[in-house]
N, C-alpha and C positions, 0 to 999 in steps of 0.2 A: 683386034680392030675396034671393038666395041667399047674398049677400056680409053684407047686414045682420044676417039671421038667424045668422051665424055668429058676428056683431060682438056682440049684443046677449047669445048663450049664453056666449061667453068675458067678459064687463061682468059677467054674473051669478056664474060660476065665481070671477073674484076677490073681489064682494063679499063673498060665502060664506065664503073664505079667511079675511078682512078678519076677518069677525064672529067666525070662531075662536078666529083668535089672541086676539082682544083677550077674550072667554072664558074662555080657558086664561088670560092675564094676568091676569082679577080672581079667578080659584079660586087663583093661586100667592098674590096678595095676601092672601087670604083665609086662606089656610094657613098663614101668616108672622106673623100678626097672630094668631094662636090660638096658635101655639106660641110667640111673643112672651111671650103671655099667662099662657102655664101655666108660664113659667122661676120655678125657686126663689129667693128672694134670696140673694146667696152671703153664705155664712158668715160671722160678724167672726172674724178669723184668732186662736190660743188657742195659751199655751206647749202645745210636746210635753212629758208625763211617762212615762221611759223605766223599763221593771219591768227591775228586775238584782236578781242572787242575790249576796248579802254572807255574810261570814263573820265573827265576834265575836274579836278579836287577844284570846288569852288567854295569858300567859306561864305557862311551863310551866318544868322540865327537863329538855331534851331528850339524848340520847346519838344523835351523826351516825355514819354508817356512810359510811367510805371503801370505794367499792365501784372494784376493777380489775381485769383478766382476766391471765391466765398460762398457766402450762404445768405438766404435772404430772410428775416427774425423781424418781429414785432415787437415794438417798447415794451407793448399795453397785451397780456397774455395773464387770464386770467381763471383759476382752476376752478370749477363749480362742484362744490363739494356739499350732500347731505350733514345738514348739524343735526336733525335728527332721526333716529331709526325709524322704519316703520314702511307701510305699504306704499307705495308711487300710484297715487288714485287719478291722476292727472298731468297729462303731459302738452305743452302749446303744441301748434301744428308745424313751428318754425326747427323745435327743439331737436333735427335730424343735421347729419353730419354736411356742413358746408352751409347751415340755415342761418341765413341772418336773421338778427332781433333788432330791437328798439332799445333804446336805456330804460331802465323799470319796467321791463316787460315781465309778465307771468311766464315764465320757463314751465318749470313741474310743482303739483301740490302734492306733500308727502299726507297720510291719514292723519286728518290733524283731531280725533277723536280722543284721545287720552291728554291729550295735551291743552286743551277746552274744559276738557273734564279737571284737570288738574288746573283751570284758571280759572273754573265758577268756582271750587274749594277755597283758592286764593282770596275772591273775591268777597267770600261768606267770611272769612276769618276777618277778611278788612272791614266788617263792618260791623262785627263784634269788637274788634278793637276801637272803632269808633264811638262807639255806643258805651264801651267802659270806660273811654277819656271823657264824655260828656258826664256821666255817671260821677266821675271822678271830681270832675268840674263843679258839680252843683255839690256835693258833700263839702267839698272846702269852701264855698259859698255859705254851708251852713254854720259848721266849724266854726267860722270866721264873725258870722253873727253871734252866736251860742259865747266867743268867747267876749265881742264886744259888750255883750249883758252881763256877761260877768265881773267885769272890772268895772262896770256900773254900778255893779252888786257891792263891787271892793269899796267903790267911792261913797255909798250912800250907809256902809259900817263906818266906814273910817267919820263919816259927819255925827251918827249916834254917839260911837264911843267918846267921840270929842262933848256931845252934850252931857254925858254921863260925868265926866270927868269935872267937867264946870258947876254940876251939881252938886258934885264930892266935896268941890271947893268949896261951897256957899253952904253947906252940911245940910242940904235937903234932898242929894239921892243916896242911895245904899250900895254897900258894896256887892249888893249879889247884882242889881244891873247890871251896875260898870263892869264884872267879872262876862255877865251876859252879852252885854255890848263887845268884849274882848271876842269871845268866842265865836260871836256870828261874825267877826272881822277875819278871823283866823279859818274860820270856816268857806267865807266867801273869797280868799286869798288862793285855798285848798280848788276851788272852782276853778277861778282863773286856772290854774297851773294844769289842770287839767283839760280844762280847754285847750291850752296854749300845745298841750301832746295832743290833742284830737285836730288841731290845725295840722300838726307837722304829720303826722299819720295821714291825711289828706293831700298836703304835698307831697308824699313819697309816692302815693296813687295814682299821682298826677301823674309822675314821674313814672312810674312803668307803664301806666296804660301809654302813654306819648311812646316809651320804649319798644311797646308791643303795637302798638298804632304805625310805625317805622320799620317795625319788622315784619308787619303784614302789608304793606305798600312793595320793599321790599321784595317779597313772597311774590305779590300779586306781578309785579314788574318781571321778574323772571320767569314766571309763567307764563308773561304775554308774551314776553321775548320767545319762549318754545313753541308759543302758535305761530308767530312771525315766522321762526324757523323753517317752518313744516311749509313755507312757500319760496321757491327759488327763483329770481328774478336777475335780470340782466343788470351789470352795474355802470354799465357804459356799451354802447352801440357797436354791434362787431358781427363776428360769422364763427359757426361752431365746431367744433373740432373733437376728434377722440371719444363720440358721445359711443356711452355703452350701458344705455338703460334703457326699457322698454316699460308703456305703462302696467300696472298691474305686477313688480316686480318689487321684492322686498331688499332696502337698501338700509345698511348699517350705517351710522356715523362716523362722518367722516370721511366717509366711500366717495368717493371721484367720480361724479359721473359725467363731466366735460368739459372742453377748457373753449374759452370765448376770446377769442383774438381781436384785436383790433386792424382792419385791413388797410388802413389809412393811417399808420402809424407806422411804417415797413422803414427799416434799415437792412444794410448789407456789414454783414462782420466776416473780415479775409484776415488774413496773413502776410505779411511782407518783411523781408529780411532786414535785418539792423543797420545796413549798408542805406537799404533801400529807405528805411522811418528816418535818418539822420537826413538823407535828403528832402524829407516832407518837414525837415525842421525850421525854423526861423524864433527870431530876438525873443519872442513870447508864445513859444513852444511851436505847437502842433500848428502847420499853415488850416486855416478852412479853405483848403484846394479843392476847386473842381472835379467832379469825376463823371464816369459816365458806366452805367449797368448794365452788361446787355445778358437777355436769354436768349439761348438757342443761338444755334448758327446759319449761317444763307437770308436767301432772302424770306422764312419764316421768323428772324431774328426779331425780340422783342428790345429797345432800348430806351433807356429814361434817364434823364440826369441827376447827378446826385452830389451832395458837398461830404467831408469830410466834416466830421463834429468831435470826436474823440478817440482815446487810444484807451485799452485795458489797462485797469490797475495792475498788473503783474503778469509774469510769466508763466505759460502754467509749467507744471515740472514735465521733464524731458521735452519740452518744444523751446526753438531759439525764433528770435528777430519778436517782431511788437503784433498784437492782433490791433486792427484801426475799425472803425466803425464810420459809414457814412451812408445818412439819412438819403434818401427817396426822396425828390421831389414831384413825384406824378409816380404811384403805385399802381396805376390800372395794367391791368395783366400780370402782375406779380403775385407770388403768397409764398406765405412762410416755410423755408424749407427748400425753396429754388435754388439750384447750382447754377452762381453767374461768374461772368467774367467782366473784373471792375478795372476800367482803366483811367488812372489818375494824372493831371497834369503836373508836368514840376518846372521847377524856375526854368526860364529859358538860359540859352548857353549861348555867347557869342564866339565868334573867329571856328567855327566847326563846320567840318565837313561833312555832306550823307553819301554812303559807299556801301556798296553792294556786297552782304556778307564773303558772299566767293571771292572777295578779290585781297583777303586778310588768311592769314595761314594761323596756325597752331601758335607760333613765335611770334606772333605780332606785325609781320613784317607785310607789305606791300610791294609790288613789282612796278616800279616806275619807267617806265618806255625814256630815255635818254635820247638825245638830238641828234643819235648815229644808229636810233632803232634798234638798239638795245636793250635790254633787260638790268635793271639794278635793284637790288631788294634796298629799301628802305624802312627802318620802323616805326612804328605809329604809337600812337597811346588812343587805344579806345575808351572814349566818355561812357557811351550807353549803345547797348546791343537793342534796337528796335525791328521786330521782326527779322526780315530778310533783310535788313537792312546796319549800317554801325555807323554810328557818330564818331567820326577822329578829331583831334586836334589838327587844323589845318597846319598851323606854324609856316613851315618853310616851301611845306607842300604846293602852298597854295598857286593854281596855273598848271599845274604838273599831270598828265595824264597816265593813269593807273589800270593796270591789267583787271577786269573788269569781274573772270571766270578763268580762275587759275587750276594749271592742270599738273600732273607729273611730271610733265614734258618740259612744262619751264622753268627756267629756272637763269642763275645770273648769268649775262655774259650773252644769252641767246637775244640772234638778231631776229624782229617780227615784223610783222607789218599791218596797223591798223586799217581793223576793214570797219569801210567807210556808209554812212546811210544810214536808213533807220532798222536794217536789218540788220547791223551788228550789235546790237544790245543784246545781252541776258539778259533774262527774263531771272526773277526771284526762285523760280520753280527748279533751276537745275536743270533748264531749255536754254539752248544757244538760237539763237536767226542768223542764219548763214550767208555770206552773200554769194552771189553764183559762180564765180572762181573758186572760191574754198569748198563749195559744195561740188561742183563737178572734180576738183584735185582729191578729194576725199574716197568718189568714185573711183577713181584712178586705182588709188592704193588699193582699194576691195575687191576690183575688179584682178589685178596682177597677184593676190598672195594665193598662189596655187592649193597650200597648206590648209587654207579654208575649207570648210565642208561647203557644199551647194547651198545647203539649207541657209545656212546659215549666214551663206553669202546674200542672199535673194532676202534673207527676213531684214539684215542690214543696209542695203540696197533703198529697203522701202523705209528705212526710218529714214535715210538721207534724202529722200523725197519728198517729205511732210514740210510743212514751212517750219517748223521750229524741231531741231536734234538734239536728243539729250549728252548732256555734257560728257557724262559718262561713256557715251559709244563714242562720239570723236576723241575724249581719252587715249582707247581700245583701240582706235585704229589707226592712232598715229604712236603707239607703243609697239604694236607687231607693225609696221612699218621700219620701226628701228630698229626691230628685232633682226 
């Protein structure tokens, strides 16, 4: 009995199961067949029409700006260098890094004690050479007399011997006179001649003292020069730089001890490519174009304008295109060594378009909106890249309105639709302004892509609510849209 009653409550235990299940089977039916029921019919599938910001090609005049960067150099840079060794006994109070001077001003005095010393020696010797040309002076002075006596001496034998000789004639002198007469002629002849070597012996004394009198001017002159030396003085009005001396320090010749700039003498020397110097060319070479220098950037930017004046004689090796050079005109705030940014004007260009880099692809080509809102790529010839900005050749263009902020997404053949206002402009930045249909349709799509994370949804969400979206996220979201 015991065995049955157990057989007959496990019989009942599965029936039970049994009727469950099959329970729970017709409520899943039931609930399959209702939601069956309520599904929408799906959509019949409809072109996409994509909203993009255009821009109307207007040819214009344009004047492009070669923009390059540099360095900021002074004409006038001048190195102050010891000509003579010796102790730094004296230095100006100006003579400190960044100190201006005066032209001829006293910088530093080197010990100018040997070199004094070494100019009264000069000076002693110039005066003994002085002293032996006066010396010299008056011996040929004498000489000179000494010999005029003696050829007086000549003249008044030669008048004897002539009396002698007229006595001989008339037989009333003798031959030992007239012989006597010969000899004192012969004798006073021997004078002269001798004389006439004691002149020439007095001009050759002339002759070296003057020689020695030149050589000790000379002397003296160079030694002035080495006291001169021993004081260093500004050679023109400037500000001082690289100073590496201190008073009381001993400096060798020729030792550098700072270089004197001129700060009112500022040029800027850049770089610019060969493309770029053929455009700054004209009939009689290099234009003196306009330019303008700025430092620094924002509104601490410093700017000054400036001309172009010349180009480097040569290339230096391993660098291409031309180094140019243009003068400052107002250097206040500037100094030597400044990193600027020079931008130069160049001839202007007529019949050209300005277009917004984004709206030019890798190929050249431009996306011109067609009178059926379409897309057609077009090619351009770009003149000059200006910023965020491209100069085209307007040509055929011209009237034509051009995709403004080109994406992946477009491309030929896609129908769009310009959004209208002043909220459809890009911005330079790689900002789109949206107008409030394409910004709520955007929601849309971010709102329905299940696949999203949360985060990620909600962080995109609030870019689309900023007044300006970066290109790059509506990219994004109209790519997984079509995904």
């Amino acid at each position: 009995m015991r065995f049955l009653g157990k057989s007959l409550l496990g019989l009942f235990l599965l029936s039970l199961t049994l009727g469950l299940i099959v329970f729970a089977g017709v409520l899943v039916r039931d609930a399959v067949q209702v939601r069956l029921a309520d599904e929408r019919p799906a959509p019949e599938p409809s072109e996409r029409v994509f909203a993009v910001s255009a821009v109307t090609v207007t040819p214009s005049t344009e004047t492009p700006v070669l923009t390059a960067f540099g360095d900021v150099q002074s004409r006038r840079t001048l190195e102050l260098r010891s000509a003579a060794p010796g102790r730094i006994i004296e230095l100006a109070p100006d003579f400190v890094e960044g100190g201006r001077v005066a032209e001829g001003q006293l910088l530093a005095r080197i010990d100018p004690t040997e070199s004094e010393a070494a100019l009264a020696r000069s000076e002693s010797d110039l005066i003994d050479a002085r002293a032996e040309l006066r010396e010299a002076e008056r011996a040929i002075e004498l000489a000179r007399d000494e010999l005029t006596f003696a050829r007086d001496q000549v003249g008044l034998r030669e008048a004897a011997l002539q009396r002698q000789r007229d006595l001989i004639e008339r037989n009333v002198g003798t031959a030992a006179a007239l012989e006597a007469a010969e000899l004192a002629l012969s004798t006073a002849q021997q004078a002269v001649l001798s004389r006439r070597q004691a002149v020439a012996s007095a001009e050759a004394r002339i002759d070296q003292a003057t020689t020695a009198l030149s050589r000790a001017e000379i002397a003296r002159d160079e030694t002035a020069r080495g006291v001169a030396d021993t004081e260093i003085r500004a050679a023109f009005a400037g500000r001082l730089s690289d100073v590496s001396v201190v008073e009381g320090r001993l400096a060798s010749a020729n030792e550098q001890l700072a270089r004197l700039v001129d700060p009112d003498a500022l040029e800027v020397a850049f770089q610019v490519s060969t493309t770029q110097y053929l455009r700054l060319l004209d009939d009689g070479g290099l234009r003196q174009a306009d330019a303008t220098v700025t430092l620094g950037t924002g509104e601490d930017a410093v700017t000054t304008a400036a001309r172009l004046t010349r180009e480097g004689a040569a290339v230096g090796e391993g660098q291409v295109g031309r180094r140019l050079f243009a003068e400052l005109r107002d250097a206040q705030g500037f100094r030597p060594g400044d990193f600027v940014m020079v931008t130069v004007s160049e001839p202007p260009l007529e019949g050209v378009a300005r277009l917004p880099a984004t709206a030019i692809d890798a190929a050249g080509t431009v996306l011109v909106v067609s009178d059926d809102d379409r897309l057609r790529p077009v090619p351009v010839t770009v003149l000059r890249r200006q910023g965020d900005d491209v100069l085209i050749a307007a040509g055929d263009l011209a009237g034509a309105q051009v995709v403004a902020q080109r994406t992946p997404l477009l491309g030929e053949g896609i129908k769009v639709r310009i959004m209208q206002g002043p909220d459809a402009r890009a911005t330079g930045d790689g900002m789109v302004a949206l107008d409030d249909t394409r910004r709520a349709d955007l929601r849309a799509i971010v709102e329905m892509d299940t696949a999203l994370p949360d985060a990620a949804r909600e962080r995109i969400l609030a870019q689309l609510d900023a007044p300006q979206v970066p290109a790059a996220v509506i990219a994004r979201i109209e790519a997984r849209a079509d995904g």
